[in-house]
C-alpha positions in Angstrom: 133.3 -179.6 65.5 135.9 -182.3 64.2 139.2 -180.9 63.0 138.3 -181.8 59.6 135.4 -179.9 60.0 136.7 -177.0 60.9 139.6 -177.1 58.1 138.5 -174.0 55.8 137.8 -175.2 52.2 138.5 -173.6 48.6 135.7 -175.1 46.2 137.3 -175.3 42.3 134.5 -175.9 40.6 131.1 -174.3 40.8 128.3 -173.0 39.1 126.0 -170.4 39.3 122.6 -169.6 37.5 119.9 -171.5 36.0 120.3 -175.2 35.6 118.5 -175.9 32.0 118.4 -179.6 31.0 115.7 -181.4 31.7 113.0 -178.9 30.5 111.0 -179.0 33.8 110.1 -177.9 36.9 113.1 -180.6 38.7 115.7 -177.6 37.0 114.9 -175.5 39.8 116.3 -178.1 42.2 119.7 -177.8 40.6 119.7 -174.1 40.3 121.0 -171.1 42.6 122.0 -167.6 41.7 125.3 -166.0 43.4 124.1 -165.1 47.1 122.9 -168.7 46.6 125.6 -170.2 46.2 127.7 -168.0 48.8 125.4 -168.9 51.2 125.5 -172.8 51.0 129.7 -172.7 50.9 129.4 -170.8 54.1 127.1 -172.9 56.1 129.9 -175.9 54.5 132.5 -174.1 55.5 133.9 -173.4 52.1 135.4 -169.7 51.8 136.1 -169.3 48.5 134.6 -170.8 45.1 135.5 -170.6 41.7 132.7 -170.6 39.4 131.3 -170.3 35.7 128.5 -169.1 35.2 125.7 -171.9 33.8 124.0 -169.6 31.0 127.5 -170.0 29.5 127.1 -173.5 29.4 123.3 -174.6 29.2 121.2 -175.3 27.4 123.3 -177.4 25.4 123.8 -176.3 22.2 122.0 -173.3 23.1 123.9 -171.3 25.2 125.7 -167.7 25.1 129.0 -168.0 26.5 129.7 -164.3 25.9 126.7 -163.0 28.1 127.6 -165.5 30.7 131.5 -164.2 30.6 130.1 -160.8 31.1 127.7 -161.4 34.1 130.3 -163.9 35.7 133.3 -160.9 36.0 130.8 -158.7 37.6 129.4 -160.9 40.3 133.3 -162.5 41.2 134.0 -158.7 41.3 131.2 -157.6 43.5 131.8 -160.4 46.1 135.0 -161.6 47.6 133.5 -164.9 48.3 134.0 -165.7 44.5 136.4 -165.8 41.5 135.9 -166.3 38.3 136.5 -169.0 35.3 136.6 -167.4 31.7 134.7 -169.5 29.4 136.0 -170.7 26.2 133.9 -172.0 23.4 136.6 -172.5 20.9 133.7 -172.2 18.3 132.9 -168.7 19.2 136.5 -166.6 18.1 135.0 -163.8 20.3 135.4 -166.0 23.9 139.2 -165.9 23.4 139.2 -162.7 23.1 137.2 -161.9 25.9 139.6 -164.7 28.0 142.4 -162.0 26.7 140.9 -159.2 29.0 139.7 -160.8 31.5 142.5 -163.2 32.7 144.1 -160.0 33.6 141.5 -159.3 35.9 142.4 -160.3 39.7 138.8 -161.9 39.9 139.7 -164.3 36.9 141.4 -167.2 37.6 141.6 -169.9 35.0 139.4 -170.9 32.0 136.8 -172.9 31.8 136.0 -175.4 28.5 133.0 -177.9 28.5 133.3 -180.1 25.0 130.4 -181.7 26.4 127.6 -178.8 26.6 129.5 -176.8 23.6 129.2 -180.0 21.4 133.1 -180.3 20.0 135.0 -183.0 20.2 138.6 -181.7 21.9 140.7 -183.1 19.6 139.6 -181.0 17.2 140.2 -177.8 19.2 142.8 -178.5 21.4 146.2 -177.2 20.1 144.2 -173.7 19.9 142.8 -173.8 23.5 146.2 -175.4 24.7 148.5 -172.7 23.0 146.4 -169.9 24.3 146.5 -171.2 27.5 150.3 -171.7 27.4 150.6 -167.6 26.4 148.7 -166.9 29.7 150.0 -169.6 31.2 146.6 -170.1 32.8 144.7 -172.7 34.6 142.5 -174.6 32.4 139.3 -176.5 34.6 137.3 -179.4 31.6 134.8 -181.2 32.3 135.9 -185.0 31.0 135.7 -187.9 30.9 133.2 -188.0 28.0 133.1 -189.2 24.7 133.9 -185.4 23.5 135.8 -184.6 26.6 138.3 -188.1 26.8 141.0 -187.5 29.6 143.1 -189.4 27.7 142.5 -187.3 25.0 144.3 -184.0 27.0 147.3 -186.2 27.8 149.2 -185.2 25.0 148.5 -181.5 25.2 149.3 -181.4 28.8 152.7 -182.9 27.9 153.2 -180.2 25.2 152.4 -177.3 26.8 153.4 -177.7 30.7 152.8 -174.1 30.8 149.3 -174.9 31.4 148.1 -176.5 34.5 144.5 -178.5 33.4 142.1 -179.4 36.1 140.2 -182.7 34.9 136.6 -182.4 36.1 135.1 -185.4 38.4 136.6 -187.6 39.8 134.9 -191.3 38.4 133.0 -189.8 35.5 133.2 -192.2 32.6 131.0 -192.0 29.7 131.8 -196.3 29.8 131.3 -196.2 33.8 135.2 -197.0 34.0 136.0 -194.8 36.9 139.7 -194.7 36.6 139.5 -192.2 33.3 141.2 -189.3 35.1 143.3 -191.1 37.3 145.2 -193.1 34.3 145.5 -189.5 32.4 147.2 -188.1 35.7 149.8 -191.0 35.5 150.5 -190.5 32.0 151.4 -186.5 32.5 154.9 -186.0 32.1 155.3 -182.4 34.0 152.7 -183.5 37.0 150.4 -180.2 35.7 147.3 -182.4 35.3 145.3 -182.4 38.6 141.9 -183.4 39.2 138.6 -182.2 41.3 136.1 -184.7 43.4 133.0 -182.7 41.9 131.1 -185.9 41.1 128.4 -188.1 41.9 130.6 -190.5 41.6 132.6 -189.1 44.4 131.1 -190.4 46.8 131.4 -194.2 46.0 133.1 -195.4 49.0 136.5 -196.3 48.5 136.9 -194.2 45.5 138.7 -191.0 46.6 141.1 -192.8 48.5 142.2 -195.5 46.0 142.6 -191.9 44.0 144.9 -190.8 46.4 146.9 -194.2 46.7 147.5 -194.2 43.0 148.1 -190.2 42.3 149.2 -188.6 45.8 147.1 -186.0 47.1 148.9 -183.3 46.1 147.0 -184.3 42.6 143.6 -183.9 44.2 141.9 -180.9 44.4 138.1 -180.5 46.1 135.1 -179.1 43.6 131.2 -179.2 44.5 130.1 -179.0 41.1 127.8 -176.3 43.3 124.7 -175.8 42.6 124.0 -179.0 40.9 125.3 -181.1 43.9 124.9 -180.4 47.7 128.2 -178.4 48.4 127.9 -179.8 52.4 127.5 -183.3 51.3 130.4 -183.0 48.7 132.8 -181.7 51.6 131.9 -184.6 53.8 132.7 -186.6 51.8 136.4 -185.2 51.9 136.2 -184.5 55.7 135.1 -188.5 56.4 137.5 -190.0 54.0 139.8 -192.5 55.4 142.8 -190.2 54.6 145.0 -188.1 56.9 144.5 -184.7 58.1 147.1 -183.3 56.4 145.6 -184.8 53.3 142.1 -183.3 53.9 143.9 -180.2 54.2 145.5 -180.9 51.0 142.5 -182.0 49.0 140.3 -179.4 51.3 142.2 -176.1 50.6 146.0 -176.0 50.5 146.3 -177.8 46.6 144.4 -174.8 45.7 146.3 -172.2 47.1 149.6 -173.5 45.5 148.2 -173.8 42.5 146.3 -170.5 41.9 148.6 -168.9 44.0 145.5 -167.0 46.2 146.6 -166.2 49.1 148.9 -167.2 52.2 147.7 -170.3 54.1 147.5 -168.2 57.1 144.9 -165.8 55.3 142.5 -168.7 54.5 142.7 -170.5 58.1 141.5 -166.8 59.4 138.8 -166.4 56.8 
């Protein structure tokens, strides 16, 4: 085993559940329950993953962010292998409420909002999401960089509110295929409290994550699987084989994470 390899790895971003899209039989391919997803960070190496639960998310338009909540505290606090992201739908009054109780559990970690799937545009919700996060002063992961979910269009809530650190989801997504969406927000943050995760297909474009570390530093990176939609060993590979130092990998890989939601000592996670 490389170095890299062997360099333990905190996952951001995941998923667990039913993936419900497409509408046939090609869901199941993108679907994994708990032990699932547990399992496939461990054979990757990953010891800890963040996650929301999908049923909080999909089907679009459809889904029941309040059940998901519910389910995702009590699997994040059955196994240590996971933490949990509150999910906010800013249209539903009783997700903020439920963020209220469960931010101060030690299995919930941030807050997770997804203008895409819930079908707002952010701008309209923002200032509400932003000063509740700013009370908590939580972590805020969104997916972006869609036509509902701009990265541009956090920049000036991020600069508002530095209490709140926002995580912008994937690296390269553009609703216009401009890759550089989240990249161009991170340079336009005044309090350096916007960061962003590789969970992407577009990830993997060769080239890509390191030009993103040449223009942000990669203290601003952090590493996300989008797990179980995307293959959580391929994902860290990708991190492991970049043209980027060690001590960058180990950045990007676990050690951004740790400073930023404060989880444990390095020396805890190089044991794990």
């Amino acid at each position: 085993m490389e170095l890299h390899d062997s360099i333990p790895a905190i996952d951001v971003h995941g998923h667990y559940g039913s993936y419900l899209r497409r509408g046939d039989d090609s869901d199941r391919f993108c679907s994994g329950d708990d032990a699932e997803i547990v399992r496939r960070a461990r054979a990757a190496n990953i010891v800890l993953t963040i996650v929301s639960p999908l049923s909080a998310l999909l089907p679009r338009g459809q889904s029941n962010a309040v059940a998901g909540n519910v389910d995702a505290a009590r699997v994040a606090a059955e196994n240590s292998a996971l933490k949990q992201y509150v999910v906010i739908d800013p249209q539903r009054v009783e997700t903020y409420a439920q963020a209220e109780e469960m931010l101060a559990q030690p299995q919930c970690v941030g807050i997770k909002i997804h203008p895409e799937e819930h079908d707002y545009p952010i701008r309209n919700h923002a200032r509400a999401i932003f000063e509740f996060a700013a009370r908590h002063r939580a972590i805020v992961l969104t997916h972006s960089s869609e036509q509902n979910s701009l990265a541009a269009d956090f920049v000036p809530w991020a600069n508002e509110f530095p209490e709140v650190r926002l995580i912008l989801a994937h690296i390269g997504c553009g609703w216009d295929g401009d890759v550089t969406h989240q990249v161009r927000a991170i340079q336009q943050s005044h309090h350096g409290n916007i960061f962003a995760d590789t969970s992407s297909a577009k990830s993997i474009t060769p080239g890509l994550i390191e030009w993103v570390v040449s223009e942000i530093g990669e203290d601003r990176v952090l590493f996300g699987t989008d797990t179980p939609l995307y293959h959580a060993a391929m994902q860290r590979a990708r991190i492991c084989h970049a043209d980027l130092t060690e001590q960058a990998k180990r950045n990007i890989l676990h050690e951004n994470a740790n400073r930023l939601f404060g989880l444990a000592p390095q020396s805890v996670i190089e044991k794990a």
